[in-house]
C-alpha positions in Angstrom: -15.2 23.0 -9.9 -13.2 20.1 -8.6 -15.4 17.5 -6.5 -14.7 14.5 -4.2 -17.7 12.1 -4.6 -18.5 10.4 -1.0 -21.0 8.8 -2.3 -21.5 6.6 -5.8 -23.5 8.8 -8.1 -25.5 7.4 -10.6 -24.3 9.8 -13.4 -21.0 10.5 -12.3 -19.1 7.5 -11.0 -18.2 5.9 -7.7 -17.1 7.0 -4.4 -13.3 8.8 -4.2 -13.3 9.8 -7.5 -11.9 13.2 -8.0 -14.0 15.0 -10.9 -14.6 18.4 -12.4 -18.4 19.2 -12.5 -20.2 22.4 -13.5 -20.2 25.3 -10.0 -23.5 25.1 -10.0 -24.2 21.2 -9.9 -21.6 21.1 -7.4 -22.8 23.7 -5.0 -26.3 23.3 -5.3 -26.8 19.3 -5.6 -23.9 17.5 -4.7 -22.8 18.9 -1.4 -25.7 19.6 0.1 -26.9 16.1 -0.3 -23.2 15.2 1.0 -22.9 13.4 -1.9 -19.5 15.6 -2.4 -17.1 17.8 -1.1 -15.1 20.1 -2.8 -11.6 18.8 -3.5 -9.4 20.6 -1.8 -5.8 18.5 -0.6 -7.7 18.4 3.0 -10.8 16.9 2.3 -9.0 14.2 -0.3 -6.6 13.3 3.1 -9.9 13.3 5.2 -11.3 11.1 3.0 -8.6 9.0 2.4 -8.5 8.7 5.9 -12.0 8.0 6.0 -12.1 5.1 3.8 -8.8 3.2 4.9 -10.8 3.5 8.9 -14.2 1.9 7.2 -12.1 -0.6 5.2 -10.6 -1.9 8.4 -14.0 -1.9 10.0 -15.7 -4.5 7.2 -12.6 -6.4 7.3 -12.8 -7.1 11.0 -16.7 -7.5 10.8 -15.9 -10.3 8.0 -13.3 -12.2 10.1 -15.9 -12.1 13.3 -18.5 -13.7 10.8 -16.6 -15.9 9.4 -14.8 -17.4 13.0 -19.0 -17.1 13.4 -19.8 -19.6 10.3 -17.3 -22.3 11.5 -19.5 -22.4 14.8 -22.6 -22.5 13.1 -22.0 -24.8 10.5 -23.6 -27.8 10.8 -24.8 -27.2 14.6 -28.0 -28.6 15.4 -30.4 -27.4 18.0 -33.4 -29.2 19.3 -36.6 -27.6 19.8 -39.4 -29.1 22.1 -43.0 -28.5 21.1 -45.9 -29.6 22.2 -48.0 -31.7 20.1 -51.7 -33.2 19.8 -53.7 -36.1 18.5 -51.6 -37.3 15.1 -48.5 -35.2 16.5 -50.0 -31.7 15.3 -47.9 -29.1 16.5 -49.9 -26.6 18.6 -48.1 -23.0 17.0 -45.0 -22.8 14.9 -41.5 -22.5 15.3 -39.6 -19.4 14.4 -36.5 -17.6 13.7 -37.2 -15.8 17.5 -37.5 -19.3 19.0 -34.2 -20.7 17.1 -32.8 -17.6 18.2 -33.0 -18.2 22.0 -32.3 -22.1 21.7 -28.8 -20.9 20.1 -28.6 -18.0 23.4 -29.1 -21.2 25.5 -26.2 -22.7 23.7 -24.0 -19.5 24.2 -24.2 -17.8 21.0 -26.0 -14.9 20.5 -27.7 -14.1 17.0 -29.9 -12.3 16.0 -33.5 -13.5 15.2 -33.6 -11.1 12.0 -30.4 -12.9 10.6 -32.0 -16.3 10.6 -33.8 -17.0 7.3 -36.9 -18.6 7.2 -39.6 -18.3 4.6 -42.4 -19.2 7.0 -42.3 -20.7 10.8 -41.8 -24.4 11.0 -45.2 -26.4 11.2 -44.3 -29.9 11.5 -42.0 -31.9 13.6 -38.8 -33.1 11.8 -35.3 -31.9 10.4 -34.9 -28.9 8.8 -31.8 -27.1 7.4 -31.8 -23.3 8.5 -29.6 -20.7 6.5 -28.4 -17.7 8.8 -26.8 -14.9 6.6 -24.1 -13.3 8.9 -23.4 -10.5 6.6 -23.9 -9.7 2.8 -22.0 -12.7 1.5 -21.4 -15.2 4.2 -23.7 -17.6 5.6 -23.9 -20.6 7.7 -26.4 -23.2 7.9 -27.9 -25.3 10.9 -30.2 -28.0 11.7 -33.5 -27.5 13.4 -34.9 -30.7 15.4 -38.2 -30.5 16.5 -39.4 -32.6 18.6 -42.2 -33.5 20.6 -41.9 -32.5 24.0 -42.8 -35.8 26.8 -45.9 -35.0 28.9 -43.9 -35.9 32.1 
């Protein structure tokens, strides 16, 4: 039997290729687990179809994160904390609180897509990667300072 393969298979090959399989493997593995679908000259179109509609998808979500980058990119957003005796910082800073100082600032990201190991400690400059998508990312600078007791 002739298969379509929607999905990469680890033993077979990658996604569109058209290849002849045992009945059985096809109809009681592969297309149940929509992993294939037979190919008939409809499901190769729909497919076809299928793959030029998600190819302009990423492309447009890469142009959006890359206009993104050139916003980001070397932006710099200052963070009041409040400090105590020797200027300890009372809590931490973190990708949530970067988050909404960038909101602030108009642009909206997502905390999850800001990459810090662990929350900022200590007053001072830090140099924050956000990864916009699998392969693009931008980096900022985190102030933080210590807020007056006005």
């Amino acid at each position: 039997m002739e298969v379509i393969l929607i999905e990469n298979v680890l033993s077979l090959g990658k996604a569109g290729n058209v290849l002849k399989v045992a009945d059985g493997y096809a109809r009681n593995y592969l297309i149940p687990r929509n992993l294939a679908l037979p190919a008939t000259e409809s499901s190769v179109r729909m497919f076809n179809d299928s793959k030029k509609r998600n190819d302009k998808k990423l492309l447009k979500i890469a142009q959006d994160a890359e206009s993104l980058k050139q916003v980001l990119d070397g932006r710099s957003v200052n963070i009041f904390v409040e400090v105590g005796a020797k200027d300890k910082m009372f809590g931490s800073v973190t990708a949530k609180d970067i988050a909404e100082m960038l909101k602030r600032d108009g642009i909206g990201i997502d905390k999850r897509l800001i990459e810090l190991d662990e929350p900022i400690k200590g007053l001072g400059e830090y140099t924050v990667a956000v990864k916009l998508s699998k392969d693009i990312q931008a980096q900022i600078k985190v102030l933080v300072v210590k807020k007056d007791k006005t």
